[in-house]
N, C-alpha and C positions, 0 to 999 in steps of 0.2 A: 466487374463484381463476380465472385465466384457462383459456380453452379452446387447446389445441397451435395452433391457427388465430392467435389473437391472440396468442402468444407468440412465434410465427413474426412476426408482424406488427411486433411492440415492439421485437424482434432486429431486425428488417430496417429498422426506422425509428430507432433506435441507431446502426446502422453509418452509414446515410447523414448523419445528423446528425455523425457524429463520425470520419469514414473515417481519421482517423491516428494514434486514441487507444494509445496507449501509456505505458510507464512513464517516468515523469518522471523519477526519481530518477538523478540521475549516476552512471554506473560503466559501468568497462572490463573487469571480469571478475566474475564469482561472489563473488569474498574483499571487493570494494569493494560491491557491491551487499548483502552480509551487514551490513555497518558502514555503509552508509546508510539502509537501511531501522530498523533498531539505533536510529539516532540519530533515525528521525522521528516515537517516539511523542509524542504530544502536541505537533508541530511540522512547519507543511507542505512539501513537495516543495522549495518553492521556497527555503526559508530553510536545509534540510539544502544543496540544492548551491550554496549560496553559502558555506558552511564545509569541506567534503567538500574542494575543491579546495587548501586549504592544507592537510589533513590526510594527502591521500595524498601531495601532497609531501612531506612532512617524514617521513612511513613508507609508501614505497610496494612494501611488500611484509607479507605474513602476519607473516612472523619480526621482520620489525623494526620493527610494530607492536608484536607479545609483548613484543618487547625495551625496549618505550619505558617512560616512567617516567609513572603515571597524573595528574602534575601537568601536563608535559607536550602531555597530552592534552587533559587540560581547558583549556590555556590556549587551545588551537587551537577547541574548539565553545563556549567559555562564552555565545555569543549563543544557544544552544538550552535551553531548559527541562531543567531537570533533569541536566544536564552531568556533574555528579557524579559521579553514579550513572552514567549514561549510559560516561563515561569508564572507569570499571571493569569497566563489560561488555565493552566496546569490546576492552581490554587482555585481559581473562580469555576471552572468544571465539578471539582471535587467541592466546591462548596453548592453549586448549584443539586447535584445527585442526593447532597443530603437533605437540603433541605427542602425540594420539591419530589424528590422520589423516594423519599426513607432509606437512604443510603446505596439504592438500588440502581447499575447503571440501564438506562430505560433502555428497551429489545422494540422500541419503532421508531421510524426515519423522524419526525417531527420532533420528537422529545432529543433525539441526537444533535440534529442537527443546530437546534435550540441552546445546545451547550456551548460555553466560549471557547473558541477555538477549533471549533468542528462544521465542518462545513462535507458537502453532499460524498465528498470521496471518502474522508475520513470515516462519515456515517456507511457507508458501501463497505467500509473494511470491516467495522464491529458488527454489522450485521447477518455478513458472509460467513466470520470468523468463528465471531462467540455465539452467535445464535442460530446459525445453518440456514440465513436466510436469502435469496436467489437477491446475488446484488452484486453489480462490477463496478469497481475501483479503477477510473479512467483517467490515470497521466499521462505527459508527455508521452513516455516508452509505449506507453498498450496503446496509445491514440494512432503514435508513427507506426507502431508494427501492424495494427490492425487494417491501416489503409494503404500499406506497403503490399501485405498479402492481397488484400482487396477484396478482404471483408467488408472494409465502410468506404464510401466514398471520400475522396480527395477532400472534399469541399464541406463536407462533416466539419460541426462543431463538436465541444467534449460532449455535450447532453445526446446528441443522435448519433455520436460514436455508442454512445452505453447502451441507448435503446436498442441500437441495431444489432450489438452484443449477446443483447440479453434477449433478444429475438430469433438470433439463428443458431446461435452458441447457447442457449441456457442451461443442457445439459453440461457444460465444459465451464458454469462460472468460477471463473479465477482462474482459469489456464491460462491465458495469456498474462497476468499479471504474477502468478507464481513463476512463469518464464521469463519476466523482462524483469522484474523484482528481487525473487528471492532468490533466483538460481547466478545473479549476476554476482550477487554476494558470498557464493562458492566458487566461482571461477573469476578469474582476472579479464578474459575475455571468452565470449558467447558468441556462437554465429549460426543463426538459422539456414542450413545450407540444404542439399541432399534436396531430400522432395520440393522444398519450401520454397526454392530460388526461383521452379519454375510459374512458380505466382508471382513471385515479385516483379518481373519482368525486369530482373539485376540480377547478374551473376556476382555482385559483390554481395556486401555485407546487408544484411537487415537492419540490425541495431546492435551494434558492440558499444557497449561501456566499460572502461578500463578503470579502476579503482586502485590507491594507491593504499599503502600500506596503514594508513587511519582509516578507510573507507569512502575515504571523498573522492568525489567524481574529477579523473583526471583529465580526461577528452574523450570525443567522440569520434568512432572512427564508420562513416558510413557510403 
């Protein structure tokens, strides 16, 4: 596990490697950022806002998403996995926000997570994003990179990857995830090298994701 010294050190060598990581995902407000994180499980940044943008056209608002017809909906994301499915959350979120929160999408973890199709990560991304609240977003990527540096123990589950996240790193929420996330979706490949290897106790690679020219995850090179 790292010492506060070298945690300091991986924060501060993060930011300069990465000084404009932010969230990729397209949206203009909280209700669009809810329906685009929604639509990206299992499918990158980049391939959500290539759909996202004929999708708030055609409903660009809470209500008249609710109002739209789940076929619809699907015809506008069928390029994303699982569209389906994905389309009936999509319709049953935006119906749930109107008619339990006066159109309003709710700014705490309960009322989130309460939504179809939203579950604890998803509620971590709208809460960081759209309402600046101290929350990490813990998949695959930030769980492996987080216990690669040695930040979190090997043997962490995703719940006490986050805590331990949001315990030693809270100043830094969303560093690690705007670097295995958004930044992967600018480059074709990423590699935490230079200061960072000598954490890992690897001189290869941390976490390379290769993405093909739709956005889908090609392979893993680690």
């Amino acid at each position: 596990m790292l010492t506060r010294a070298q945690l300091t050190e991986v924060s501060d060598t993060m930011r300069r490697m990465f000084p404009d990581a932010h969230c990729e995902l397209t949206h203009r407000n909280p209700f669009e950022l809810v329906v685009a994180v929604a639509l990206s499980a299992q499918a990158t940044d980049a391939l959500v806002n290539k759909v996202t943008p004929g999708l708030f056209e055609a409903y660009p608002s809470v209500e008249s998403m609710a109002a739209a017809d789940v076929a619809d909906i699907e015809a506008l994301i069928k390029r994303i996995g699982l569209y389906r499915n994905k389309a009936k959350n999509v319709k049953a979120l935006s119906m749930q926000i109107v008619e339990r929160h006066d159109g309003i999408v709710p700014s705490d973890r309960e009322s989130l997570e309460a939504l179809p199709g939203v579950g604890r990560k998803t509620a971590n991304v709208v809460l960081s994003v759209a309402f600046h609240e101290p929350a990490f977003a813990v998949d695959t990527h930030v769980e492996r990179v987080s216990k690669r540096l040695g930040i979190c123990r090997w043997k962490d589950n995703v719940r006490q990857v986050e805590d331990t996240l949001m315990k030693k790193i809270i100043a830094a929420t969303c560093l690690i995830g705007a670097i295995t996330l958004p930044a992967l979706t600018q480059a074709r490949e990423v590699t935490l090298t230079t200061q960072l290897k000598d954490y890992s106790g690897n001189d290869a690679y941390l976490a390379i994701y290769v993405t093909d020219a739709n956005g889908q995850y090609q392979k893993t090179l680690w």
